[in-house]
Structure formats: structure tokens, C-alpha cells
C-alpha positions as CSV (number, residue, x, y, z in Angstrom):
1,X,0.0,0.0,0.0
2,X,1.4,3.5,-0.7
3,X,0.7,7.3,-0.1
4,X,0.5,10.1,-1.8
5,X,3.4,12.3,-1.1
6,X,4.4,16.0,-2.1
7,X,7.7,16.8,-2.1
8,X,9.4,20.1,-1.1
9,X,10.1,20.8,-4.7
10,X,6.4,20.2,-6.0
11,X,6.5,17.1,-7.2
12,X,3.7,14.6,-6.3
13,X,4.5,10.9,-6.3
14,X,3.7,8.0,-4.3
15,X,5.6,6.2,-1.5
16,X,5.4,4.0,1.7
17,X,6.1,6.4,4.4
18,X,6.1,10.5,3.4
19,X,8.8,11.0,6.6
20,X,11.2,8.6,5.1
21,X,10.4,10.1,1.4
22,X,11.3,13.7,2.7
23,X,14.6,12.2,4.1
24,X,15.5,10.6,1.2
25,X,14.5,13.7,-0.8
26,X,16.9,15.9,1.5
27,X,19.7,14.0,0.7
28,X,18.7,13.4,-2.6
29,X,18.0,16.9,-3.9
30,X,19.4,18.8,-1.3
31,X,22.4,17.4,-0.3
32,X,23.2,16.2,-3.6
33,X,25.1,13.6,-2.6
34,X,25.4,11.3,-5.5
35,X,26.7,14.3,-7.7
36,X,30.1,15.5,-5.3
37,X,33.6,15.2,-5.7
38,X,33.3,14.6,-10.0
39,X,30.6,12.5,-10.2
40,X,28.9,13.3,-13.7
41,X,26.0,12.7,-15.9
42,X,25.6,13.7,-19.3
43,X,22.7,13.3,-22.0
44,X,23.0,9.6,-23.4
45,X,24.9,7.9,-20.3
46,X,24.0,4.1,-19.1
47,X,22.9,4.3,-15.2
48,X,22.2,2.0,-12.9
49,X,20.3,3.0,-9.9
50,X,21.1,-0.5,-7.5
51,X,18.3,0.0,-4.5
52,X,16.1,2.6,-6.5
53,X,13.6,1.9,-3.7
54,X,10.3,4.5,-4.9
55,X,12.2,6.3,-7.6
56,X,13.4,9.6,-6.0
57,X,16.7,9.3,-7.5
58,X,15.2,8.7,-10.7
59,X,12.9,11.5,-10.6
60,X,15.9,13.6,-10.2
61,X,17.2,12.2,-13.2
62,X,14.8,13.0,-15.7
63,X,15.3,16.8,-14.0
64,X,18.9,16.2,-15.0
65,X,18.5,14.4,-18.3
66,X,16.6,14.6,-21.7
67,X,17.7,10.8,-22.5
68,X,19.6,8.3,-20.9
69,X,19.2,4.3,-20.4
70,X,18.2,3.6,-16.8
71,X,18.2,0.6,-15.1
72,X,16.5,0.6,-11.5
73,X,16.8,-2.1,-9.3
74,X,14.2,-3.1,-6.5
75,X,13.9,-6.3,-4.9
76,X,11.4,-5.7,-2.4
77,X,7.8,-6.3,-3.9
78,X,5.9,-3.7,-2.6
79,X,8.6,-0.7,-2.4
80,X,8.8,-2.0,-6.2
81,X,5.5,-1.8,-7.1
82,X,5.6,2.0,-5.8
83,X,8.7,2.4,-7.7
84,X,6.8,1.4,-10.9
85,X,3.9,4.3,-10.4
86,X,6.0,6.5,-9.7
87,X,7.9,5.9,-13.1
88,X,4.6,5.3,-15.0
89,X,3.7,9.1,-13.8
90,X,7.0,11.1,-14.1
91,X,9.5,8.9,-16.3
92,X,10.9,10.0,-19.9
93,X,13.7,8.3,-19.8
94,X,14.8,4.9,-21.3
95,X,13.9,3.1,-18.2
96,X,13.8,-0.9,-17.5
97,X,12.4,-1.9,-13.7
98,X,14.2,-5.0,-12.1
99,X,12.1,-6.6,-9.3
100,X,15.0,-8.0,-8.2
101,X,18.4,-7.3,-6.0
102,X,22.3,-7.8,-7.4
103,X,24.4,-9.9,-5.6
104,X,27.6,-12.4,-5.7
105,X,25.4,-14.6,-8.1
106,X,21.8,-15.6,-9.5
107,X,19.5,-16.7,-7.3
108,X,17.1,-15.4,-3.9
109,X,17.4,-14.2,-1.0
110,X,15.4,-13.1,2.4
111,X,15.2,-9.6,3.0
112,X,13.4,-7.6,5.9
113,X,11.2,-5.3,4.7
114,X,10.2,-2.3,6.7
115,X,7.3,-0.4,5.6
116,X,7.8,2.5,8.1
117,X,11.3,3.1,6.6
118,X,11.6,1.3,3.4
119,X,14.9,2.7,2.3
120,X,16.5,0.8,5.3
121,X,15.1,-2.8,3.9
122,X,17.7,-5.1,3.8
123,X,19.4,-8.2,3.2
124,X,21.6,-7.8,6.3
125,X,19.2,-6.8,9.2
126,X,21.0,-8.0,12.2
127,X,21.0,-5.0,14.8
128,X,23.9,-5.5,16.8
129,X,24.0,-3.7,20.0
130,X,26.9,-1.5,17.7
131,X,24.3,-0.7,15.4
132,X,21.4,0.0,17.6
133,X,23.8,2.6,19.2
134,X,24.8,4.3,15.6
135,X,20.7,4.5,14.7
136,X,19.7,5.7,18.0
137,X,22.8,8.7,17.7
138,X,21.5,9.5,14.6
139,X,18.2,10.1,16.0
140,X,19.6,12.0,19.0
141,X,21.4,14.2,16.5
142,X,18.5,15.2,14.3
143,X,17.0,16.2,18.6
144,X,19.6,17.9,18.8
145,X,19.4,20.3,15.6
146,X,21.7,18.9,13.2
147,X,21.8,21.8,10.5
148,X,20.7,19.5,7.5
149,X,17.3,18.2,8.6
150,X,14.5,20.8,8.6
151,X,12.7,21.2,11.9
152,X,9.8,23.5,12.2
153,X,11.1,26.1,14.9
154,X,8.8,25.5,17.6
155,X,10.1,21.6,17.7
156,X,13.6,22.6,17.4
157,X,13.2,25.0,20.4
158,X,11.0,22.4,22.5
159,X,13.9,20.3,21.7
160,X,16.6,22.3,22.7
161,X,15.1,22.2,26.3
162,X,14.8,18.2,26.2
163,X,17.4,16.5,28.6
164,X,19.9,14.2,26.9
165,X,18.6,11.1,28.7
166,X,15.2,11.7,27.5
167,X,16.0,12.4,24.1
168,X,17.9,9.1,24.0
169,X,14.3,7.3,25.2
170,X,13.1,9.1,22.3
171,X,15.7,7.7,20.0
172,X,15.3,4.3,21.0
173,X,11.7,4.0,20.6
174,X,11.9,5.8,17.3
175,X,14.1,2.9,16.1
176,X,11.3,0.2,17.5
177,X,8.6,2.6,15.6
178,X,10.5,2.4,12.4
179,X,12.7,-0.4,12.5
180,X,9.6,-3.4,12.8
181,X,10.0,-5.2,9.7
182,X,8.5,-8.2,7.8
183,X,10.9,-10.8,6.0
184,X,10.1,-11.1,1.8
185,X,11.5,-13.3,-0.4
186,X,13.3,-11.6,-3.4
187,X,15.4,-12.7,-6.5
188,X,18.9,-11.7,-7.0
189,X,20.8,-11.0,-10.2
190,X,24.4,-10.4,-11.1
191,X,26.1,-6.9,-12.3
192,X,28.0,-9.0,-15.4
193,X,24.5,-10.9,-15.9
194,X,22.5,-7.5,-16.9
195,X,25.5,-6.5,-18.4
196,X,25.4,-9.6,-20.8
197,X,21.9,-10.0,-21.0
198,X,21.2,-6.2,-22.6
199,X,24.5,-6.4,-24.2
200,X,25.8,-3.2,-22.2
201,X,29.5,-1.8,-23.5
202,X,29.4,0.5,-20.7
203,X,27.9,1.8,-17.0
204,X,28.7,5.6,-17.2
205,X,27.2,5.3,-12.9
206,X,26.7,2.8,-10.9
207,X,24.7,4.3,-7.5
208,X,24.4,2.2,-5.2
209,X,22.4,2.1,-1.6
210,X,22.0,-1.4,-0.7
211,X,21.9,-1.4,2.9
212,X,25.5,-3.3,3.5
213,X,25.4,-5.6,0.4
214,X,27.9,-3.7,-1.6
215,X,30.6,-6.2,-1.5
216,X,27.9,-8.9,-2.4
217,X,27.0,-6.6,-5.4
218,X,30.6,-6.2,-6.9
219,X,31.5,-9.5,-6.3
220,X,29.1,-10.2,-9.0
221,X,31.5,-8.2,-11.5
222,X,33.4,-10.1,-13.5
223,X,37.0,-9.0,-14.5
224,X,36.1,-8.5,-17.9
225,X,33.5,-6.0,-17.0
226,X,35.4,-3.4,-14.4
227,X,36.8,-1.8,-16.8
228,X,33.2,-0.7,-18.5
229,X,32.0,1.0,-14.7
230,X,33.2,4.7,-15.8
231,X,31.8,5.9,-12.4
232,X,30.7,4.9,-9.0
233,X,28.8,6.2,-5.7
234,X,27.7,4.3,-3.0
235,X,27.5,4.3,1.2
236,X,29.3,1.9,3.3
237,X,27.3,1.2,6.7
238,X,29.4,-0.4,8.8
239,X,32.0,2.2,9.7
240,X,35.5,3.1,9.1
241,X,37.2,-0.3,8.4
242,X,34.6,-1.4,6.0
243,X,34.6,1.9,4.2
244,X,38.5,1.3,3.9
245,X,38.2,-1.9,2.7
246,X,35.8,-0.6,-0.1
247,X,38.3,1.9,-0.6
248,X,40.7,-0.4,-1.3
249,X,38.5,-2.9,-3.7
250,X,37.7,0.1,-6.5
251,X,42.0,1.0,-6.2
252,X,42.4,-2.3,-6.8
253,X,40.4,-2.3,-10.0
254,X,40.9,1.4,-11.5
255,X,39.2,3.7,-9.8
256,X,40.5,6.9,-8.4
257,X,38.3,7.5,-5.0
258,X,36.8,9.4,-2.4
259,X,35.6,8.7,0.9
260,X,33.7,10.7,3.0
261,X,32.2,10.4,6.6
262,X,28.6,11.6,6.4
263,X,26.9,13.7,8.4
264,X,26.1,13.3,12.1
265,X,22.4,12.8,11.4
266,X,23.8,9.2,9.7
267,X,26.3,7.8,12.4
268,X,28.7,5.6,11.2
269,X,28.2,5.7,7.6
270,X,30.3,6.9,4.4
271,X,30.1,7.5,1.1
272,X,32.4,6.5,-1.5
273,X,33.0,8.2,-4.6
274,X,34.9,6.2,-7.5
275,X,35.7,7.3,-11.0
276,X,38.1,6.8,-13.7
277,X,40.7,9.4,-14.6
């Protein structure tokens, strides 16, 4: 089931839950934060949008764009059947929708699904008390005023007046609220599979925001096909030493990079930023 939603910028389209659509439209529109440190798009270029989840990144795209293939990838049913009226209401663009999630190889998978927050779905969902803590600090930080998410003013002064222990009750059972998710059953596909199955020469950007499946993804690249990925953008979940080791992976196979800590409202994630010279 999905809602109307109308974003800051005017545009109308559906989702599952209009709070995490305006967060993922903030980072999305606002923050920009698949277009930093070189990441570019011209007219013509071959994308693929890996966890597309209701098509915000897409809609920016046909902002950006007058043609380009686009291949979105959703493997959650129901976030994909949003994703799918969403594009049937605002897409011009050379578009093919893939019910299904990339991985190491063909085949399914169990994903928990969370209709509350469905950009955090996942593969991976294990909660360990590490990550509880990161979720709950970025909760505690958007209290606490962090400059990139918009609260009205008379919240962000009530808030200002909030003791730290009862914001972090606050933050703890925002995560319950959110974070109570279903399990679904969803196919998987390979990178070098869509690549030889629509006979693609090139991926001018690869986005990805697979909730802590990113090494899964690329091990599903075979050597042949590195050298077609012109660009890449993704975030790392798990901290510094995973984001290192991601690092490390594009080096290994071309790619000049950038990694960056995000914002305090997102504890203990990065993004990565790869692109050929």
C-alpha cells in the first residue's frame, strides 16, 4: 500500500512512508550527494540506480537528463511496485524496472522489509548492539538540531530544552517505531549478468544504496566487466574499516576514489566516490 506524497520541490508521487520520502528527498535533492567530488552525468549515459527503492533518484534524473538508459533495481515487492507508479507518472527516460536485487550470483534471498522506513530494507538486518547505538545517535542528533534536517522552529526550540537522557528514550523508541520489519522473499541478479543480458558496453554510474550488500554486489562483476563501470557512488554502513576496505576494492580495479564520513544525522556511515581518470 502507498501514499501520496508531495515533495518540497512540487513534485507529487507515491511512496510508503512520506517521513522517510522527505529524508531521502533531502539527501537526494538537497544534499546532492550522488553528484560530489566529479561524479557526472551527461545526455546519453548508461545508469544503474542499484536499491532505487520508490524512484526519487530517478525522478531527479529526468530533472537532469533529456535521455539516458536507466536501469532501477528493486527487490522488495511492494517498495517495487511504488517504484513502478511512480515511473509510470513522471519517467521520460529509457527506463527498465528490475524486481530483483544484485548480488555475488543468481539466485534469492530473504530480505526484511520495513514499511515505516523502506529505504532501510535489507538483506543484512542484524541489529547488533553497535548498530542500535549508531541508529539511536543519529536520532539523537536530528533532537539535537543537526543543520541538514529541517525542523519547524517550535520543535527545534522544545527540543533544545529536552534532557539528553530523554532524548535518547526518544531515539530508542523511534528505532522500535521504524525499524519493525517483515521478511520477503526476493530474486537476486548479477552486475555482469544485466551487463550480458542487454549487451551493455558500458555503465557511465553505478549508485548504489544497498543497505550493507555492496561487497555482495561487486563480487558479482566479472574482470572483464570493471573496466566498463566509468563511475561509481555508493554508502558503506558499517563504519571506518569497512569503508576502507571498499576503498581499497575500487583502487584495486581502476578507480580513483573518495571517501567521506557523512553527516552526524547518519552515524557511522560513508560514502564512496569512484571514477576513472
Amino acid at each position: 500500500m502507498h501514499h501520496i506524497c508531495r515533495l518540497p520541490n512540487g513534485l507529487e508521487i507515491y511512496c510508503q512512508s512520506r517521513a522517510n520520502a522527505a529524508f531521502v528527498y533531502h539527501e537526494v535533492f538537497v544534499e546532492r550527494v550522488y553528484q560530489r567530488h566529479g561524479i557526472a552525468l551527461a545526455d546519453g549515459d548508461v545508469i544503474f540506480d542499484v536499491g532505487a527503492n520508490v524512484g526519487i533518484y530517478l525522478m531527479l534524473l529526468n530533472q537532469m537528463l533529456s535521455k539516458a538508459k536507466v536501469f532501477c533495481f528493486e527487490p522488495i515487492p511492494a517498495i517495487f511496485e511504488t517504484l513502478s507508479a511512480n515511473a509510470a507518472r513522471h519517467n521520460h527516460l529509457d527506463l527498465q524496472l528490475l524486481n530483483c536485487g544484485l548480488s555475488r550470483a543468481p539466485g534469492s534471498a530473504t530480505f526484511t522489509y520495513y514499511p515505516r522506513s523502506s529505504a532501510n530494507s535489507t538483506m543484512y538486518p542484524a541489529m547488533s548492539a553497535e548498530n542500535r547505538r549508531n541508529f539511536n545517535q543519529a536520532v539523537v542528533n536530528v533532537l539535537n538540531g543537526a543543520d541538514n534536517v529541517p525542523l519547524r522552529q517550535p520543535l527545534r526550540t522544545l527540543l533544545t530544552f529536552t534532557p539528553g537522557p530523554v532524548k535518547r528514550l526518544i531515539a530508542d523508541l523511534v528505532r522500535r517505531y521504524f525499524l519493525r520489519g517483515t521478511k520477503v522473499h526476493c530474486p537476486l541478479q548479477t552486475i555482469s549478468g544485466i551487463v550480458d543480458g542487454h549487451h551493455l558496453d558500458r555503465i557511465d554510474l553505478l549508485k548504489i544504496d544497498a543497505e550493507a550488500a555492496e561487497f555482495d554486489i561487486f563480487a558479482g562483476v566479472r574482470p572483464e566487466h570493471w573496466p566498463r563501470i566509468r563511475q561509481a557512488v555508493m554508502e558503506i554502513h558499517n563504519g571506518d574499516a569497512e569503508a576502507r576496505k571498499m576503498e581499497e576494492l575500487l583502487k584495486s580495479v581502476g578507480f580513483t576514489v573518495h571517501r567521506q564520513q557523512e553527516t552526524a544525522d547518519s552515524a557511522g556511515n560513508w560514502s564512496l566516490y569512484a571514477r576513472r581518470e
